[in-house]
BATOR-433611 format. One record per residue: residue number from 1; residue in three letters; z, y, x of N, C-alpha, C in turn. Coordinates in steps of 0.1 Angstrom, whole numbers. Atoms other than C-alpha are relative to their C-alpha. Layout:
% BATOR-433611
n->NUM, res->ala, n.w->Z, n.v->Y, n.u->X, ca.w->Z, ca.v->Y, ca.u->X, c.w->Z, c.v->Y, c.u->X
...
% end
This chain:
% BATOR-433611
n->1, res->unk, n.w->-11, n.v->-10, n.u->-2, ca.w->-183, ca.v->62, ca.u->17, c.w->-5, c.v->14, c.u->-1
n->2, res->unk, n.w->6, n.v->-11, n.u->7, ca.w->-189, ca.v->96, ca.u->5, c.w->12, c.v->15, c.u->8
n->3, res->unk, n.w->-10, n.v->-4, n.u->-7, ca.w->-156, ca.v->110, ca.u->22, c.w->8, c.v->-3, c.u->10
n->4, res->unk, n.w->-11, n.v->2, n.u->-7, ca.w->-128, ca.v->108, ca.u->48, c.w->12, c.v->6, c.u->3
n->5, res->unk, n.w->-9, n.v->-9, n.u->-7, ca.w->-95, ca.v->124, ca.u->55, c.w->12, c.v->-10, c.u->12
n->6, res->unk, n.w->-10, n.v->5, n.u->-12, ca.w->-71, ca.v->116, ca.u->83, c.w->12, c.v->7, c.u->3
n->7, res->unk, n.w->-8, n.v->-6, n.u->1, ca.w->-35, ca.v->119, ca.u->87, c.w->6, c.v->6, c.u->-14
n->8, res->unk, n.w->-3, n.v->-11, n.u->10, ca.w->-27, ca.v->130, ca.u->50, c.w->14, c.v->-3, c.u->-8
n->9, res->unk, n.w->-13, n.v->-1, n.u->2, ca.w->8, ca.v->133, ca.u->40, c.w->2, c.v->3, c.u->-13
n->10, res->unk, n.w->2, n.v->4, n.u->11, ca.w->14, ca.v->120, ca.u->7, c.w->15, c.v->1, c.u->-7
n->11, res->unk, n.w->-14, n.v->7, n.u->4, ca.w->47, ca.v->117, ca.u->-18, c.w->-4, c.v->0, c.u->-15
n->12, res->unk, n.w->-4, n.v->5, n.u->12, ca.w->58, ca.v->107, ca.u->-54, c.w->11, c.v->0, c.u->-6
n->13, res->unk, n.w->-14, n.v->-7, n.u->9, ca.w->83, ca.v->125, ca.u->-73, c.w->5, c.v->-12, c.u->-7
n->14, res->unk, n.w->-2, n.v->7, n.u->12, ca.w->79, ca.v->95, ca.u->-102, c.w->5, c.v->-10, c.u->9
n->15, res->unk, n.w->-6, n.v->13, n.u->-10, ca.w->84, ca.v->63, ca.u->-72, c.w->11, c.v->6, c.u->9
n->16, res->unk, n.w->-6, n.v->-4, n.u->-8, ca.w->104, ca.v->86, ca.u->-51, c.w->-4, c.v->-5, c.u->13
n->17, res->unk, n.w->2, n.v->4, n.u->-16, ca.w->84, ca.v->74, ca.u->-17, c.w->-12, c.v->13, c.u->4
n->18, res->unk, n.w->7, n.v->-5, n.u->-4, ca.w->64, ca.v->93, ca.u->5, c.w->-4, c.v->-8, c.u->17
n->19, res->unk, n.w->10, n.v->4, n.u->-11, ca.w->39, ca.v->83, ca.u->36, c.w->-10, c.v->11, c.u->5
n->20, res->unk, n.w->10, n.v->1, n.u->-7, ca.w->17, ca.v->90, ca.u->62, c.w->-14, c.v->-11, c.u->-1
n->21, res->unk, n.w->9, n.v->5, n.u->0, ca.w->-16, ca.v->76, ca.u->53, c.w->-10, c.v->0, c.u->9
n->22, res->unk, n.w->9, n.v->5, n.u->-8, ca.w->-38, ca.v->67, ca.u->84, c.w->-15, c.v->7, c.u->-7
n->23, res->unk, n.w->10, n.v->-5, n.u->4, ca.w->-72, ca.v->78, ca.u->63, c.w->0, c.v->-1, c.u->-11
n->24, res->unk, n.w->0, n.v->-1, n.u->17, ca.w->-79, ca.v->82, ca.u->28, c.w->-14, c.v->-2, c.u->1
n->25, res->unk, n.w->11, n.v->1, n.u->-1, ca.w->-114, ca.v->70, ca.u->24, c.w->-4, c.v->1, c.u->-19
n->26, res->unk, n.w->4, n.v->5, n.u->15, ca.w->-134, ca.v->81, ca.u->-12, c.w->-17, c.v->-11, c.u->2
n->27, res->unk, n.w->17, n.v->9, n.u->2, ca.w->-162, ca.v->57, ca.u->-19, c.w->-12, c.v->5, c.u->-9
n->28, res->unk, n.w->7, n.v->-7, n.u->13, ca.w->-192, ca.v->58, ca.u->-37, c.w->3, c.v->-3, c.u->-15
n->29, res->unk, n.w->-4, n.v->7, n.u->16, ca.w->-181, ca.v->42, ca.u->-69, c.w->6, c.v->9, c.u->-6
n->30, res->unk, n.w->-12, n.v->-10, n.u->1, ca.w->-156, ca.v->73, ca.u->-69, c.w->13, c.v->-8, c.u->1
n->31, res->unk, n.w->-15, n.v->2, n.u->-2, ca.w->-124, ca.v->52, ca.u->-63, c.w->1, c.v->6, c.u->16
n->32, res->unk, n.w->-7, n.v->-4, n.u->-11, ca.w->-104, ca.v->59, ca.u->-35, c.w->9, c.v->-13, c.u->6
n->33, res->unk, n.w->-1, n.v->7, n.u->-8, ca.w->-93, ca.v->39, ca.u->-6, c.w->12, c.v->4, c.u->12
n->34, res->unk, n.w->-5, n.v->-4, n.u->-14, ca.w->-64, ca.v->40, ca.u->22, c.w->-5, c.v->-9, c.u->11
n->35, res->unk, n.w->0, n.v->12, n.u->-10, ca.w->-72, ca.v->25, ca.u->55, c.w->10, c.v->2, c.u->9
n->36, res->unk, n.w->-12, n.v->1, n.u->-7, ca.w->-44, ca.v->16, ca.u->79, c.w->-4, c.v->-7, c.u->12
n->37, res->unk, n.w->5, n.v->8, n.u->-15, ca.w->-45, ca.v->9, ca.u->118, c.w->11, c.v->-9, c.u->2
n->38, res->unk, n.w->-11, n.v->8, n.u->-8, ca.w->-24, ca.v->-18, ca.u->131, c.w->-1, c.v->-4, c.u->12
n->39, res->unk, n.w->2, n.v->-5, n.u->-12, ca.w->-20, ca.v->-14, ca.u->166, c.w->14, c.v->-21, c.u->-2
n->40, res->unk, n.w->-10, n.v->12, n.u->3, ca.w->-13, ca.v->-59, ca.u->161, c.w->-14, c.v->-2, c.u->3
n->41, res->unk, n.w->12, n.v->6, n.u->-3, ca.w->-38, ca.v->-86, ca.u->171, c.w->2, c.v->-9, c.u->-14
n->42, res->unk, n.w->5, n.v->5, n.u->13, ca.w->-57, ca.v->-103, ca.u->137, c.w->1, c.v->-14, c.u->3
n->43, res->unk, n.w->2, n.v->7, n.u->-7, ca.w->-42, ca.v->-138, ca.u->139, c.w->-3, c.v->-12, c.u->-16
n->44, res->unk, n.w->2, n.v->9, n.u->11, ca.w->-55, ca.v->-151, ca.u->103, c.w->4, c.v->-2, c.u->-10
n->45, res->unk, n.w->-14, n.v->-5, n.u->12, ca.w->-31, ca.v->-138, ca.u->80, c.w->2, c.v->10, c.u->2
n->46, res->unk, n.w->0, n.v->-15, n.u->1, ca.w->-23, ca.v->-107, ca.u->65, c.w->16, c.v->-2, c.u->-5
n->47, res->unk, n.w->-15, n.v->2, n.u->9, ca.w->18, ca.v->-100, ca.u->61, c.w->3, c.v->6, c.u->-9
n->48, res->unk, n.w->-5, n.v->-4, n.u->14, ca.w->33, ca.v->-96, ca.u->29, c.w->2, c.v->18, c.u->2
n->49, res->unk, n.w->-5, n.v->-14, n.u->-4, ca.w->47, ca.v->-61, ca.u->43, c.w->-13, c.v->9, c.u->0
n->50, res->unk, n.w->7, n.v->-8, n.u->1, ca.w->15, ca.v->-49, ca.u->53, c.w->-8, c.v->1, c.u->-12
n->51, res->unk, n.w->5, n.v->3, n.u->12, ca.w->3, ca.v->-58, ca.u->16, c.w->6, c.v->10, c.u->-8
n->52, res->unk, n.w->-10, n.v->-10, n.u->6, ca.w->32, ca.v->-39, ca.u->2, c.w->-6, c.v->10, c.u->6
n->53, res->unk, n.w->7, n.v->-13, n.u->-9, ca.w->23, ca.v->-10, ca.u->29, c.w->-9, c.v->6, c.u->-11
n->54, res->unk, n.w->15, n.v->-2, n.u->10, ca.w->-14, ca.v->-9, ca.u->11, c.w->4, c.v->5, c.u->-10
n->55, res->unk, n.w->-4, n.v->-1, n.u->13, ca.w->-3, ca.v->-9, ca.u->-23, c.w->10, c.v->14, c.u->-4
n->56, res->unk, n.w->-6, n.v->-12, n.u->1, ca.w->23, ca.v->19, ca.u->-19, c.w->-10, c.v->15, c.u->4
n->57, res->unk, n.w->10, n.v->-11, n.u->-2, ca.w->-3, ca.v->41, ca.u->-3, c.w->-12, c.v->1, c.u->-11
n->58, res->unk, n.w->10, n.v->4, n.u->10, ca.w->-26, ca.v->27, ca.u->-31, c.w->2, c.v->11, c.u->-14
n->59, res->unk, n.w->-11, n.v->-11, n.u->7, ca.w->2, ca.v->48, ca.u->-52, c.w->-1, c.v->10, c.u->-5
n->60, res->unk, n.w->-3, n.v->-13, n.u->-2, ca.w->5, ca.v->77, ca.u->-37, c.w->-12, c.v->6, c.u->-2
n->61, res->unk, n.w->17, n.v->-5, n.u->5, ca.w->-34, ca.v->82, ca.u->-38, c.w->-4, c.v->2, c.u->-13
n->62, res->unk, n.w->7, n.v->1, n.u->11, ca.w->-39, ca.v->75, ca.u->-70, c.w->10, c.v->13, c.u->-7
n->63, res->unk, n.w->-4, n.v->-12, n.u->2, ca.w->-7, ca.v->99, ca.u->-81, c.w->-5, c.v->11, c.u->3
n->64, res->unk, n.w->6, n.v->-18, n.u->-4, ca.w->-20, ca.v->129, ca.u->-60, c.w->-15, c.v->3, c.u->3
n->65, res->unk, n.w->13, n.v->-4, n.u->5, ca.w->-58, ca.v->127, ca.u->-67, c.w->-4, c.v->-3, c.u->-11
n->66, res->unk, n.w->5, n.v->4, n.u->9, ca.w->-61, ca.v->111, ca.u->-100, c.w->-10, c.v->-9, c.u->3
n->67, res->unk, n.w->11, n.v->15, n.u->-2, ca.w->-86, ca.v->84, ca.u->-84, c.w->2, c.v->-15, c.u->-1
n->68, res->unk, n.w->1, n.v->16, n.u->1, ca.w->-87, ca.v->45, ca.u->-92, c.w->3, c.v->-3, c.u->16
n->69, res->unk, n.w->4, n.v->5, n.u->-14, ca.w->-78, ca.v->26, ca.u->-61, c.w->3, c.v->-12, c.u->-4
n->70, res->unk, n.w->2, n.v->12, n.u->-1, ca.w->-87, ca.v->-6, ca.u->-56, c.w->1, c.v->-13, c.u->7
n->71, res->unk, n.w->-3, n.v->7, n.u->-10, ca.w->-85, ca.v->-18, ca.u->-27, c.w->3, c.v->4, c.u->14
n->72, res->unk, n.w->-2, n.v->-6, n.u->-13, ca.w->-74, ca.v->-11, ca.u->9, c.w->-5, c.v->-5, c.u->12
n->73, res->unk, n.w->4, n.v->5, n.u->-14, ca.w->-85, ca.v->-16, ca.u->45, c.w->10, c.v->-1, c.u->10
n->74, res->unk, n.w->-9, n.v->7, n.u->-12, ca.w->-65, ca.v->-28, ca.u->76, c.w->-9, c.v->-1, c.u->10
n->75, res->unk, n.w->7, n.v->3, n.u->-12, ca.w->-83, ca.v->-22, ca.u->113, c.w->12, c.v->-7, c.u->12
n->76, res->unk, n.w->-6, n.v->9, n.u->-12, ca.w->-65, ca.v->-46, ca.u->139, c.w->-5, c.v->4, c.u->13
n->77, res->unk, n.w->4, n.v->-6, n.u->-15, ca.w->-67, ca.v->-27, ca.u->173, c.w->1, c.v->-6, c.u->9
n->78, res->unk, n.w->2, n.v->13, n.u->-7, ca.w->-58, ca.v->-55, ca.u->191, c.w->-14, c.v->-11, c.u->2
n->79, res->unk, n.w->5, n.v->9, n.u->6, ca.w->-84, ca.v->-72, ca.u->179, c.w->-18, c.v->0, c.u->-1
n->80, res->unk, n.w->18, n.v->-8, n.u->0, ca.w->-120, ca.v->-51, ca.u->187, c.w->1, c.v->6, c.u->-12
n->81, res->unk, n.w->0, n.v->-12, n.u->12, ca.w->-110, ca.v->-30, ca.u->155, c.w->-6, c.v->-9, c.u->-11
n->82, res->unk, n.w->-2, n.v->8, n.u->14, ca.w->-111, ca.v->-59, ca.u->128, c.w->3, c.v->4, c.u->-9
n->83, res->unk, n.w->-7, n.v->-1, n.u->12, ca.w->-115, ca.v->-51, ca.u->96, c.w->4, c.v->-7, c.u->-12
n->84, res->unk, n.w->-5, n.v->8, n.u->6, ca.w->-98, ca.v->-64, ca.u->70, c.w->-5, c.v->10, c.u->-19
n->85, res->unk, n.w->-1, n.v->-5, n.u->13, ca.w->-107, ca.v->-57, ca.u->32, c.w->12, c.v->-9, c.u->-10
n->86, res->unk, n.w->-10, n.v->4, n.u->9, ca.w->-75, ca.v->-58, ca.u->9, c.w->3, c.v->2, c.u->-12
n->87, res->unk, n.w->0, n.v->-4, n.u->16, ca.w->-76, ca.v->-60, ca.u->-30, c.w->14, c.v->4, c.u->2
n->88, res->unk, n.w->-10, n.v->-4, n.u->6, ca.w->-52, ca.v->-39, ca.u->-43, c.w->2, c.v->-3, c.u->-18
n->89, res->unk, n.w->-6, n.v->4, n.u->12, ca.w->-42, ca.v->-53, ca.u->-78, c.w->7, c.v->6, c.u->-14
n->90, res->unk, n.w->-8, n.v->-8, n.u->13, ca.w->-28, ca.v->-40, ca.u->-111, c.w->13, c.v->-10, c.u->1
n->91, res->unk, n.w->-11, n.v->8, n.u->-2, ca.w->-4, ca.v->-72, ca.u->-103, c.w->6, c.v->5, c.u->11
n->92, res->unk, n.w->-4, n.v->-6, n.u->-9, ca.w->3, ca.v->-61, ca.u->-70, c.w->6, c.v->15, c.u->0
n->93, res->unk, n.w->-5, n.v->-16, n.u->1, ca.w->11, ca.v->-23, ca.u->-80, c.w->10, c.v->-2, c.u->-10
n->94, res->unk, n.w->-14, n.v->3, n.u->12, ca.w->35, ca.v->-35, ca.u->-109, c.w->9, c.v->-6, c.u->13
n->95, res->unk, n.w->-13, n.v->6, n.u->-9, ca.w->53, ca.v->-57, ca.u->-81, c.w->7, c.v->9, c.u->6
n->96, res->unk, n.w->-4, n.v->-4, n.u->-8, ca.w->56, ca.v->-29, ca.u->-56, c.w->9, c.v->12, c.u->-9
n->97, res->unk, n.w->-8, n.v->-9, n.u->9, ca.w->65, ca.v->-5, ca.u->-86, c.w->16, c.v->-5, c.u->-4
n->98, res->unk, n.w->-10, n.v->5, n.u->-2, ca.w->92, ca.v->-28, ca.u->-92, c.w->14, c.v->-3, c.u->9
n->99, res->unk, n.w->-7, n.v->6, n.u->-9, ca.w->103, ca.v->-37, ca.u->-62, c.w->7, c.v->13, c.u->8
n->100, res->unk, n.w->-6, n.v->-19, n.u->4, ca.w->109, ca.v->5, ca.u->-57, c.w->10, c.v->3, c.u->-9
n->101, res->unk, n.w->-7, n.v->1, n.u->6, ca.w->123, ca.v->7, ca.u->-81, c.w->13, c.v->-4, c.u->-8
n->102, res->unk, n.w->-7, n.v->8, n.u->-2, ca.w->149, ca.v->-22, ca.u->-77, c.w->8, c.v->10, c.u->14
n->103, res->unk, n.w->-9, n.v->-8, n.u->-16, ca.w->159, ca.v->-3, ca.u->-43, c.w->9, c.v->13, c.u->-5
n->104, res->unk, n.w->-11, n.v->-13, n.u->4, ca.w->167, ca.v->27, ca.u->-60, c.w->8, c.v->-4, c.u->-4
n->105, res->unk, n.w->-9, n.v->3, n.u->12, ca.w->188, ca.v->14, ca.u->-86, c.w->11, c.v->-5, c.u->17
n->106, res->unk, n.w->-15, n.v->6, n.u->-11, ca.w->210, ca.v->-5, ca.u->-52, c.w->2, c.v->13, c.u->3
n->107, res->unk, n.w->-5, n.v->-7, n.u->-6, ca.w->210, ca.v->30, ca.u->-38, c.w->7, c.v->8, c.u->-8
n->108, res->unk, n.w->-8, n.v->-12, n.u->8, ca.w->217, ca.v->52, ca.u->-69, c.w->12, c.v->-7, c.u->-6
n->109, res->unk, n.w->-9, n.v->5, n.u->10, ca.w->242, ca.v->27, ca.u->-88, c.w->12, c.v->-8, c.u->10
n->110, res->unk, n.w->-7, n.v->10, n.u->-9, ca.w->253, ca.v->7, ca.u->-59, c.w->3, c.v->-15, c.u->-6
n->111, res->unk, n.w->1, n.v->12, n.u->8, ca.w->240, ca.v->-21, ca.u->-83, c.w->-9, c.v->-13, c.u->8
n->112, res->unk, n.w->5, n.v->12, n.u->-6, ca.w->232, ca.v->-56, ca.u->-64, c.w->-6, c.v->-13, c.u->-7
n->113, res->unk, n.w->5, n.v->16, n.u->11, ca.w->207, ca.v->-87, ca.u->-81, c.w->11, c.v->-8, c.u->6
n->114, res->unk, n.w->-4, n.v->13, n.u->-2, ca.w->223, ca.v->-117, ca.u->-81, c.w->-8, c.v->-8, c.u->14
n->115, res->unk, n.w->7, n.v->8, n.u->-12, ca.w->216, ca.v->-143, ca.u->-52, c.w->-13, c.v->-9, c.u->-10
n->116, res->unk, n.w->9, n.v->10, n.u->6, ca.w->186, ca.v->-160, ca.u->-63, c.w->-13, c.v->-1, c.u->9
n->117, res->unk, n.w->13, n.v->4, n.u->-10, ca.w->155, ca.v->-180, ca.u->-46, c.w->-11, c.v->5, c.u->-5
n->118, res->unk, n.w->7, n.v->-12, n.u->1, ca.w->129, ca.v->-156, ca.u->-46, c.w->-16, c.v->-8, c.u->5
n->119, res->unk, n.w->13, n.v->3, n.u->-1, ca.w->91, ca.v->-171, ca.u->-50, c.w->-11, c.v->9, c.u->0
n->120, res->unk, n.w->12, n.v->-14, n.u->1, ca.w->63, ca.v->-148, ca.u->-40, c.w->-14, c.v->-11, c.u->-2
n->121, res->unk, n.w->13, n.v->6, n.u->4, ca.w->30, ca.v->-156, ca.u->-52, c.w->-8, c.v->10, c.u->10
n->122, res->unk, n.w->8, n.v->-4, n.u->-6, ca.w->-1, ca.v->-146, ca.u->-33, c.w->-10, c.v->15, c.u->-7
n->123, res->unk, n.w->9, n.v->-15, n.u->8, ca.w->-14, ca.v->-109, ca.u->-42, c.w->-12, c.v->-2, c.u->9
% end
């Protein structure tokens, strides 16, 4: 790791979201990294949400510094400060792009999908 920032307040004109990112960490490779505290005990499993989380900060990083990100961290404070390393995906950033992008559309159009059973695959 080559940097750190803490606290950095991020948004995205093009996704329309914005966050609070916990730390922005640059590496040496030059990508860029968020890490996230979860004030949760580590019981073996990572939730889908906090995946999504990652990946949207994965985002917003990459929007407002122009750096690759690749993957994210997760410390479990519960837990003696567990870290967790989390690929962040080009599959996983299309989903969450999507799945943004589906929300707006209910809010700006007041347009609802169809009921349909909804299979997640493992990012």
């Amino acid at each position: 790791m080559t940097d750190k920032q803490t606290e950095v307040k991020l948004h995205s004109g093009s996704l329309g979201v914005r966050g609070i990112v916990d730390e922005i960490l640059t590496l040496n490779d030059g990508t860029m990294a968020p890490l996230d505290y979860k004030y949760a005990e580590y019981k073996g499993r990572i939730y889908q949400t906090y995946k999504y989380q990652t990946a949207v900060y994965g985002l917003l990083i990459e929007e407002n510094y122009g750096k690759p990100v690749k993957a994210g961290y997760l410390v479990y404070t519960r837990s003696k400060n567990k870290l967790i390393d989390l690929p962040i995906t080009d599959t996983l950033k299309a989903h969450v792009k999507e799945t943004i992008f589906s929300i707006r559309r209910v809010i700006r159009d007041g347009w609802f999908p169809q009921f349909c059973k909804v299979v997640f695959e493992a990012f």
